[in-house]
N, CA, C and O atoms as CSV, one atom per row, in Angstrom:
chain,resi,resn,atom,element,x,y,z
A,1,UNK,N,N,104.376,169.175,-39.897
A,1,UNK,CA,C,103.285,169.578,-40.790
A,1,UNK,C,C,103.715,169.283,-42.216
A,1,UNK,O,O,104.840,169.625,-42.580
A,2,UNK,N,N,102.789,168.599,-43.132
A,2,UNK,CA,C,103.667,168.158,-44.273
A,2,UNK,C,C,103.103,169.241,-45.340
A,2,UNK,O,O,102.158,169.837,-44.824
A,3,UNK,N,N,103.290,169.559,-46.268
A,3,UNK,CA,C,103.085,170.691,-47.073
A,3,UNK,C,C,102.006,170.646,-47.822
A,3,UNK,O,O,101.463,171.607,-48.368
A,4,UNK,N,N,101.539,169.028,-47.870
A,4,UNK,CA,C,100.567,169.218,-48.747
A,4,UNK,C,C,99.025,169.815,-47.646
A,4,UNK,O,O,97.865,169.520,-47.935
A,5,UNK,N,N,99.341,170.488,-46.677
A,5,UNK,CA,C,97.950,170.617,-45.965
A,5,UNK,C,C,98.386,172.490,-45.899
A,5,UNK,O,O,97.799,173.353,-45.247
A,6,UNK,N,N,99.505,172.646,-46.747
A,6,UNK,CA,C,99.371,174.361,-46.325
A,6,UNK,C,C,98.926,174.737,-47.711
A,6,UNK,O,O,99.552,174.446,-48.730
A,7,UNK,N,N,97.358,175.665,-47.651
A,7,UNK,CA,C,97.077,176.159,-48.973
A,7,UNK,C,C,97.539,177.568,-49.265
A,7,UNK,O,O,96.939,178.206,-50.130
A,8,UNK,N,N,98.564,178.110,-48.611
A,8,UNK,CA,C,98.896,179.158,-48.888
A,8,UNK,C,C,100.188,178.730,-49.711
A,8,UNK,O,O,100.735,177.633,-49.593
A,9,UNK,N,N,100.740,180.100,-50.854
A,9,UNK,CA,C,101.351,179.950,-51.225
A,9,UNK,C,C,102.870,180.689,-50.766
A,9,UNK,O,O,103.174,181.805,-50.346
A,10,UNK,N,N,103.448,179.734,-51.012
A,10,UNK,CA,C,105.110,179.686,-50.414
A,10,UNK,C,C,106.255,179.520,-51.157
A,10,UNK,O,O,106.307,178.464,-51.786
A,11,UNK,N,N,107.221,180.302,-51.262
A,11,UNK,CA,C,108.602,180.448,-52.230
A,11,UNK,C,C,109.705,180.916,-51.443
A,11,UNK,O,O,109.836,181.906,-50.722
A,12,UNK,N,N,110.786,179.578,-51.880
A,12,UNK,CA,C,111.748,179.310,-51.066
A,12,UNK,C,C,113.242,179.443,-51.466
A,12,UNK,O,O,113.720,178.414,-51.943
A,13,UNK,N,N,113.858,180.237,-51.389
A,13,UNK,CA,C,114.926,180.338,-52.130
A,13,UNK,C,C,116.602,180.189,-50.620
A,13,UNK,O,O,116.684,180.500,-49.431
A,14,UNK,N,N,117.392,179.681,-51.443
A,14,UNK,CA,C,118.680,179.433,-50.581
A,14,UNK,C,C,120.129,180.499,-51.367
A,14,UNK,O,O,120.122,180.766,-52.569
A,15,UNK,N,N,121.189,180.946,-50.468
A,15,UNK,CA,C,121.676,181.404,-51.057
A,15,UNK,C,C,123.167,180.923,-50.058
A,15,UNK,O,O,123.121,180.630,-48.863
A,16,UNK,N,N,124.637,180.951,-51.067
A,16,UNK,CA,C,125.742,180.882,-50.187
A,16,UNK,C,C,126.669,182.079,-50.526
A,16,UNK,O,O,127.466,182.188,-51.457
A,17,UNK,N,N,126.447,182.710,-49.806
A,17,UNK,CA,C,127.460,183.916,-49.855
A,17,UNK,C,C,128.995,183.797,-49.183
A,17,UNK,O,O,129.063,183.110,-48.164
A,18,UNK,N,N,130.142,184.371,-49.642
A,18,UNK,CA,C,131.220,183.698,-49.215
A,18,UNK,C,C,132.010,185.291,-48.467
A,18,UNK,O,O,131.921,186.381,-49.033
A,19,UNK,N,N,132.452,185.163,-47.663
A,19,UNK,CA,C,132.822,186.340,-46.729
A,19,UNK,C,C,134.531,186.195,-46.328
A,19,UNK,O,O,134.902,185.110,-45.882
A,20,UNK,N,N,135.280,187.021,-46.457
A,20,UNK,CA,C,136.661,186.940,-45.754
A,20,UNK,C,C,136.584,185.562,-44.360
A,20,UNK,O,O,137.430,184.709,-44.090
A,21,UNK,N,N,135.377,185.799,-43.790
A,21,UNK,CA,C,135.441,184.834,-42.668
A,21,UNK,C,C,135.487,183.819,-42.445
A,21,UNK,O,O,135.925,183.211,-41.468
A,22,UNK,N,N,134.598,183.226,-44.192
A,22,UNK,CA,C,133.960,181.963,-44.170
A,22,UNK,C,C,133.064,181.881,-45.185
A,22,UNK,O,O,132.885,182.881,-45.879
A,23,UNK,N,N,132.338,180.667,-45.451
A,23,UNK,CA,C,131.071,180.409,-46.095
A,23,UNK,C,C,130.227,180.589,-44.893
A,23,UNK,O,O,130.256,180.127,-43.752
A,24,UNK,N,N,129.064,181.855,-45.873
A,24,UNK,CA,C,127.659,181.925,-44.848
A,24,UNK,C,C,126.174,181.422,-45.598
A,24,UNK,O,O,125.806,181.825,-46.701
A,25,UNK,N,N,125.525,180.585,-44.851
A,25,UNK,CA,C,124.503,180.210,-46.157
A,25,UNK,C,C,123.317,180.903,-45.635
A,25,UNK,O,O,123.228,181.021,-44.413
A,26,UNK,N,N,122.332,181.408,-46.441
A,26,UNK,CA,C,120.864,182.093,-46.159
A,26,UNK,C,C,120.067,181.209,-46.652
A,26,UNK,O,O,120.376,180.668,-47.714
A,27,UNK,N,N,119.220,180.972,-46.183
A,27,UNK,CA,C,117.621,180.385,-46.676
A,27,UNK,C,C,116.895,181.906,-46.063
A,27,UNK,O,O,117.090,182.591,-45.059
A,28,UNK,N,N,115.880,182.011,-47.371
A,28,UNK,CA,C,114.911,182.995,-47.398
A,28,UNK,C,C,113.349,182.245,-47.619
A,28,UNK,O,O,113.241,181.500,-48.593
A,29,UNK,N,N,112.329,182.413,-46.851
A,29,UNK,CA,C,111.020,181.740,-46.714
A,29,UNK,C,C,109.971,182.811,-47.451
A,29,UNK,O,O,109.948,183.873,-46.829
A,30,UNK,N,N,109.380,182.804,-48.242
A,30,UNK,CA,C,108.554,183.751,-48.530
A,30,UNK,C,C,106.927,183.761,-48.409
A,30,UNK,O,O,106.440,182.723,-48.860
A,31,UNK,N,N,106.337,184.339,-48.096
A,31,UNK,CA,C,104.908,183.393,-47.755
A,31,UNK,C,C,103.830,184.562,-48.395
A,31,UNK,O,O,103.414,185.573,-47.828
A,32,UNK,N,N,103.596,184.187,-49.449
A,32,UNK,CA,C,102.534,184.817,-49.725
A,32,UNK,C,C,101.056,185.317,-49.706
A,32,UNK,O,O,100.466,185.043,-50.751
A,33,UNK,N,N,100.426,185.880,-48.920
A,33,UNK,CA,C,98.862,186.002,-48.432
A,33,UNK,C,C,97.551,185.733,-49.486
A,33,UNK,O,O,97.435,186.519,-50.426
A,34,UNK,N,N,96.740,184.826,-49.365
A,34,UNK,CA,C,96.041,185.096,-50.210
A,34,UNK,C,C,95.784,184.124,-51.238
A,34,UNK,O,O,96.802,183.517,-51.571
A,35,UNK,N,N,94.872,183.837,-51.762
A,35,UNK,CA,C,94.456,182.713,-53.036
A,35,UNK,C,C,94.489,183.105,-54.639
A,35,UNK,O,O,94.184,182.266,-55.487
């Protein structure tokens, strides 16, 4: 699905958090309802 056909709005943020264990990376999707 390519993005330009989703009219909702969407905010995308990545994060690398670093742990005794290792590098852990997060992606967070946010999807907002509504026009």
């Amino acid at each position: 699905v390519s993005l330009q056909t989703i009219r909702a709005k969407i905010d995308y943020c990545s994060y690398t958090v670093r742990t005794i264990y290792g590098v852990l990376g997060i992606k967070i999707w946010i999807f907002i309802e509504g026009e």
